[in-house]
C-alpha positions in Angstrom: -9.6 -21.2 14.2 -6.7 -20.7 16.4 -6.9 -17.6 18.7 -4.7 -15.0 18.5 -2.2 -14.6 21.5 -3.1 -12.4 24.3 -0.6 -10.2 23.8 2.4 -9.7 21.5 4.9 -9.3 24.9 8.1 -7.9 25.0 9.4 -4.2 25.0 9.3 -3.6 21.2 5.9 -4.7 20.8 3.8 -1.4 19.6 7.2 0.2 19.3 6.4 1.6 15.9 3.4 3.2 16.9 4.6 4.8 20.0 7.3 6.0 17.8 5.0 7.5 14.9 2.4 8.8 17.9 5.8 10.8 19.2 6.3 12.0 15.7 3.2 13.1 14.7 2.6 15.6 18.1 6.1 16.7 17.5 5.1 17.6 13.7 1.8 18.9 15.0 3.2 20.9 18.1 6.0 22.2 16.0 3.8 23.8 13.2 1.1 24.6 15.4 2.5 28.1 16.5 2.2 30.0 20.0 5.8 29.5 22.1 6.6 26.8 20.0 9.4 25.4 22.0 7.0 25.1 25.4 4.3 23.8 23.1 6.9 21.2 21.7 7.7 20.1 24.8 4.7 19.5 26.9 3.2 18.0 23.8 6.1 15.3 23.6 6.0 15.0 27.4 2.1 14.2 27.1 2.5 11.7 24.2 5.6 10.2 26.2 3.5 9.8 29.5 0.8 8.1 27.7 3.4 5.9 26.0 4.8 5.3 29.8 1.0 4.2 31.4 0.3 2.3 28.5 3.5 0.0 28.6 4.3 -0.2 32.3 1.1 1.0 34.3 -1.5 -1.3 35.8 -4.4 -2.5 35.0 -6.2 0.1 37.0 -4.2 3.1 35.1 -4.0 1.8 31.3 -6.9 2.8 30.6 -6.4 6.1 31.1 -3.1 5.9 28.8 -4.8 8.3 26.2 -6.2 11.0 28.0 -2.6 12.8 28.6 -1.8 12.1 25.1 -5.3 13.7 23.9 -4.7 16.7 26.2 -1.3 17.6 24.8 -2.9 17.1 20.8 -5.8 19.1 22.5 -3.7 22.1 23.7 -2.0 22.0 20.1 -4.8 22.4 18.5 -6.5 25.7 20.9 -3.0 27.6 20.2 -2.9 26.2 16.6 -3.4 28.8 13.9 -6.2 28.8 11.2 -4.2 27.7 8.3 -3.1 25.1 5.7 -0.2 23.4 7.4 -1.6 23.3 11.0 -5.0 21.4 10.0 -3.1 19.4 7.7 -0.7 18.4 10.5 -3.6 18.2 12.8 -5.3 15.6 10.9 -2.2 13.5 10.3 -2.0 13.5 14.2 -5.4 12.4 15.0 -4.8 9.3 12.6 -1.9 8.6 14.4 -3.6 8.6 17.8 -6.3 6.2 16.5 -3.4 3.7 14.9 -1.6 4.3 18.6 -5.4 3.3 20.1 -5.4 0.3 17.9 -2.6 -1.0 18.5 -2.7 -1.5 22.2 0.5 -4.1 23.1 -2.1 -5.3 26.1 -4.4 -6.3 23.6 -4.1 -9.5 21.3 -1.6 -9.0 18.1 -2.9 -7.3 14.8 -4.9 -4.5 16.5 -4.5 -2.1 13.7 -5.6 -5.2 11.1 -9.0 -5.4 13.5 -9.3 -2.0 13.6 -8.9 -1.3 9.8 -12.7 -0.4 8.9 -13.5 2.1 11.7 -10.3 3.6 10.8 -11.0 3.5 6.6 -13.0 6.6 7.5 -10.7 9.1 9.3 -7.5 7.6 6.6 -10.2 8.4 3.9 -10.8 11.9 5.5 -7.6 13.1 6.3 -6.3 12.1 3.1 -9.2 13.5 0.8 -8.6 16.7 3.1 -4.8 16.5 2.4 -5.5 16.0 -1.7 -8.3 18.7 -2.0 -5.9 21.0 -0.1 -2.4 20.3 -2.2 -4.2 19.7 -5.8 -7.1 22.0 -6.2 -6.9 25.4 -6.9 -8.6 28.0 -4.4 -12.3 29.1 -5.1 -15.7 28.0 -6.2 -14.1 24.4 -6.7 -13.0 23.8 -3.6 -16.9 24.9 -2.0 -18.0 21.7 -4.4 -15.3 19.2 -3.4 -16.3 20.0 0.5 -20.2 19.4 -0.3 -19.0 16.4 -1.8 -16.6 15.1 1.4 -19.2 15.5 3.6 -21.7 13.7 1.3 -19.2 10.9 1.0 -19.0 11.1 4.9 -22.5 11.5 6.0 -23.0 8.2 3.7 -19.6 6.1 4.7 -20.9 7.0 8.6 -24.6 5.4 7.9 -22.9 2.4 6.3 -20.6 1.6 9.3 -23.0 2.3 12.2 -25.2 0.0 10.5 -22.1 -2.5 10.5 -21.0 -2.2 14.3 -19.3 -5.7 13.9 -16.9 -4.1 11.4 -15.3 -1.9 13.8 -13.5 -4.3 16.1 -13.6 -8.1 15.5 -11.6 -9.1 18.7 -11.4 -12.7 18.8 -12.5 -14.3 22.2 -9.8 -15.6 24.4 -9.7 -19.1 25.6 -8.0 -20.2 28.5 
């Protein structure tokens, strides 16, 4: 088995996720409500520093890449309205921070493809959330499809703790 490369190198590598991440808080922050224009703004400048100590920081500050991204999703979501749209949008974010997470350009390549099973859940989440919300019609129905998401949940959560090799299968290095 040949190891994957330590990194992918280069400046566009990631480049589609950093560009979806900067997306998906724009969407977010622009439906989110408040002063939308402020919250627009320091939501993009948070997702856009994180991109920034992600790419070019050091070792010492990469790590702490997502924490002004988080912050600006974070501060979208306290000002964010109860409502259709905003959670919708809210949840479409959140899988794009994990993708962004998983595909680290530090890391070796196919990051997302490692990733895939402890994301399954959140995909499967946001887009039963996103389905029950667009297709079903409002009422008792909707109670049912919720008991039944969180069944689903509670048992897709049991299955992949009990799999914690399933969540990231990084290949060792060898120098």
């Amino acid at each position: 088995m040949i190891p994957p490369a330590p990194g992918r190198g280069g400046r566009l590598a990631g480049a589609m996720s950093d560009a979806l991440l900067l997306v998906a808080a724009g969407l977010f922050a622009g439906v989110a409500g408040g002063d939308r224009a402020l919250l627009l703004a320091g939501t993009l400048v948070a997702a856009g520093l994180g991109i920034l100590l992600r790419r070019f920081g050091g070792a010492r500050t990469r790590p702490f890449a997502p924490v002004p991204v988080l912050g600006g999703l974070g501060l979208a979501a306290v000002v964010s309205p109860l409502g259709l749209v905003p959670a919708l949008a809210a949840g479409a974010a959140g899988l794009v921070f994990l993708l962004w997470l998983a595909d680290d350009p530090h890391r070796p390549a196919r990051g997302v493809r490692r990733a895939g099973a402890g994301l399954l859940l959140p995909a499967l989440a946001v887009a039963m959330s996103w389905v029950s919300a667009l297709l079903l019609p409002p009422g008792s129905a909707t109670v049912g499809v919720a008991a039944g998401l969180l069944a689903f949940a509670i048992g897709a959560v049991a299955f992949l703790v009990a799999r914690p090799r399933l969540f990231d299968r990084e290949e060792a290095l060898t120098s």
